[in-house]
C-alpha positions as CSV (number, residue, x, y, z in Angstrom):
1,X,4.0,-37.8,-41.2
2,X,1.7,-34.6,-41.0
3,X,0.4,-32.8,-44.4
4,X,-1.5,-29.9,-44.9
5,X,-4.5,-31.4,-44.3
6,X,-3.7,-31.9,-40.1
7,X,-4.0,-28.2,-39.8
8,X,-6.7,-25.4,-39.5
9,X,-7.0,-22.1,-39.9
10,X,-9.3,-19.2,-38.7
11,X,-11.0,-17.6,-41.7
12,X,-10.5,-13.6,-42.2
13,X,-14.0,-14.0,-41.9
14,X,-13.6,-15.6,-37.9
15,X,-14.7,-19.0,-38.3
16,X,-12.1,-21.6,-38.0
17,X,-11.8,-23.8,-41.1
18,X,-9.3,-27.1,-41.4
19,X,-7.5,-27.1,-44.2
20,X,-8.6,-30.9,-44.8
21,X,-11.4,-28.9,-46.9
22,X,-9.0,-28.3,-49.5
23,X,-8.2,-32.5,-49.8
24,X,-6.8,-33.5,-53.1
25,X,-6.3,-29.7,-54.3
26,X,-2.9,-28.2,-55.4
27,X,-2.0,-25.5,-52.9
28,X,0.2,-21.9,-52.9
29,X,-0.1,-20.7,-49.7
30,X,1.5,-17.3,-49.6
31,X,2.0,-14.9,-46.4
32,X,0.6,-11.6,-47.6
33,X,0.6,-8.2,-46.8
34,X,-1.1,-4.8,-48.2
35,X,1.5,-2.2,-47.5
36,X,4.7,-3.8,-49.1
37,X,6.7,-3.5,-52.2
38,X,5.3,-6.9,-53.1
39,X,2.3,-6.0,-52.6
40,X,1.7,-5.9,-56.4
41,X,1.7,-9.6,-56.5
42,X,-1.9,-9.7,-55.2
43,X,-2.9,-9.2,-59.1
44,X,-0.6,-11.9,-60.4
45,X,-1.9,-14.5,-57.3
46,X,-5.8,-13.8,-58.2
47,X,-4.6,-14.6,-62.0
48,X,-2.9,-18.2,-61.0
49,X,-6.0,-18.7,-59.0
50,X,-8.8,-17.8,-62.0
51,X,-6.3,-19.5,-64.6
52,X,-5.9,-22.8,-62.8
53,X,-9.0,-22.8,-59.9
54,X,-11.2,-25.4,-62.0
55,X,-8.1,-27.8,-62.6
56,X,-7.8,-27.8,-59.0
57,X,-5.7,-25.0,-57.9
58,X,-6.2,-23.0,-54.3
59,X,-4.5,-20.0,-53.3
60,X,-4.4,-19.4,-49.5
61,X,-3.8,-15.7,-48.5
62,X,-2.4,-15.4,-44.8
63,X,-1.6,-11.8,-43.8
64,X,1.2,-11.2,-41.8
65,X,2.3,-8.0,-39.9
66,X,5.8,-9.1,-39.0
67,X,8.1,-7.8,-41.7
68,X,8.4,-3.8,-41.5
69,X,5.0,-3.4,-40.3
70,X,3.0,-3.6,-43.3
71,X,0.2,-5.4,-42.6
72,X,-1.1,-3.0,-40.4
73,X,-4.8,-3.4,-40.7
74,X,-7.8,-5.7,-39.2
75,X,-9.5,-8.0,-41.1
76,X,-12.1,-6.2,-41.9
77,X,-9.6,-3.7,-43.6
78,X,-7.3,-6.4,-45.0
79,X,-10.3,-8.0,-47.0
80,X,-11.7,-4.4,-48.5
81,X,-8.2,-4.0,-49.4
82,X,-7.9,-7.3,-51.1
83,X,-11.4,-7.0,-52.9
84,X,-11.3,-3.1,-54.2
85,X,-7.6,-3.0,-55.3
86,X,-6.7,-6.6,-56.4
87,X,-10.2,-8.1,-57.2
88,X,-8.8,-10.8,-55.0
89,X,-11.5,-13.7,-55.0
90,X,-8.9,-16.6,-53.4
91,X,-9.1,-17.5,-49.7
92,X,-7.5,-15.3,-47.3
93,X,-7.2,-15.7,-43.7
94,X,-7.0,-14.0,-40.4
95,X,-3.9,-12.4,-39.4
96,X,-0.8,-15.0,-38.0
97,X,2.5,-14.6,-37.3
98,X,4.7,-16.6,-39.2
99,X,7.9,-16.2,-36.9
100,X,9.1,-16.5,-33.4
101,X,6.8,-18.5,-30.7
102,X,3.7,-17.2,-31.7
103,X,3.9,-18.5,-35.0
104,X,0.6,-20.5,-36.5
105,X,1.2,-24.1,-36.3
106,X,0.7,-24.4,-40.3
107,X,3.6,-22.4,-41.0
108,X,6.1,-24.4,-38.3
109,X,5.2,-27.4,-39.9
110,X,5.9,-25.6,-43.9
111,X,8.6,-24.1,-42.7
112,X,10.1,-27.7,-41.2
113,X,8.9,-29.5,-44.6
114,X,11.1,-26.6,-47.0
115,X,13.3,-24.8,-45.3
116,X,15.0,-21.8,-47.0
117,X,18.1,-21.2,-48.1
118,X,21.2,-22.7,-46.6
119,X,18.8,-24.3,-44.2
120,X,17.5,-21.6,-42.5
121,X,13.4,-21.8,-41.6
122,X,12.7,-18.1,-40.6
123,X,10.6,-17.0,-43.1
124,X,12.4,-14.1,-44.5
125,X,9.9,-11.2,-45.7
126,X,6.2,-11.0,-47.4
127,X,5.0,-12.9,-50.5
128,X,7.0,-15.8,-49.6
129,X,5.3,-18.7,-51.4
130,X,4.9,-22.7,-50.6
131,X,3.6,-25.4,-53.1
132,X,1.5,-27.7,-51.8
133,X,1.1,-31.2,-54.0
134,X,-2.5,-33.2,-54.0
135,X,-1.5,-35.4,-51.3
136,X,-0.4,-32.2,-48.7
137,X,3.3,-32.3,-48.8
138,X,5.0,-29.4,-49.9
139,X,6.9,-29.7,-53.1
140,X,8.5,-26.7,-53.2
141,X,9.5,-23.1,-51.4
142,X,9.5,-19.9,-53.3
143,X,11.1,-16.4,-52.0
144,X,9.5,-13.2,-52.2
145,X,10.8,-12.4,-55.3
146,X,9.8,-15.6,-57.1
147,X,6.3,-14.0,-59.4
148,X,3.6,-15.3,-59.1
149,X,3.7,-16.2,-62.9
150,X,6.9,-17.8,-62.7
151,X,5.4,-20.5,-60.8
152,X,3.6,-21.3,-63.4
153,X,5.0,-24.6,-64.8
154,X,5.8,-26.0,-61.4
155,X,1.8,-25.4,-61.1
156,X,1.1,-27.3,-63.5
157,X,3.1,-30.2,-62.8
158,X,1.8,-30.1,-59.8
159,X,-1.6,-30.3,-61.0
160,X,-0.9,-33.1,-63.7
161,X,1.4,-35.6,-61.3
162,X,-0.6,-38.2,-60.2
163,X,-2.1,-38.3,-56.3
């Protein structure tokens, strides 16, 4: 059985990282994007992130440009974005799709460990969230519209439950 920690990921800064760097963390790895109506939830990410970081909490920031476009930027503009209007100080990563048969191998496998609703994989829009537990299994799938501050408690059960 794969977890998180089988994967990598290019950084938005172009070197390839694995994700086994982030061994024995609790994860929310969100698909992001700087041009949507959730955008807004940058703020309330970066606050999870400096509220929980030193317990052992990660936030992972992939930007996606399949859903209306609206990630339409290169790296380069996707991190000044991120820095001068969120403050955003968790990881983020290069571009991926998330979607179709170009989608990055880390989010076939998240979408395959919590599919949606009714089933369905396809992720369905930005800010879609997934919960990743100490050992790298996902514990839980969020949808767009799930704040970031609502996740709260299922954070922190996360970070208490043993590995």
């Amino acid at each position: 059985m794969s977890t998180i920690y089988d994967f990598s990921a290019r950084g938005i800064d172009g070197a390839e990282q694995s994700l086994d760097t982030y061994r024995g963390r609790v994860l929310l790895v969100v698909n992001v994007a700087s041009k949507c109506g959730f955008t807004p939830q940058y703020a309330g990410l970066e606050t999870l992130y400096r509220s929980y970081r030193d317990d052992g909490l990660a936030v992972l920031g992939f930007p996606c440009d399949q859903f209306g476009h609206q990630e339409p930027g290169d790296e380069a503009e996707i991190r000044n974005f991120c820095s001068t209007q969120y403050d955003v100080t968790f990881p983020l990563y290069a571009k991926i799709d998330v979607n179709g048969n170009d989608a990055h191998p880390l989010y076939r496998w998240l979408k395959g460990e919590k599919p949606g609703v009714f089933g369905t994989e396809g992720i369905k829009w930005n800010f879609t969230k997934f919960l990743v537990g100490r050992d790298g299994r996902v514990i839980k799938r969020y949808a767009p519209t799930d704040t970031p501050a609502s996740l709260k408690d299922d954070v922190e059960a996360a970070l208490s439950a043993p590995v």
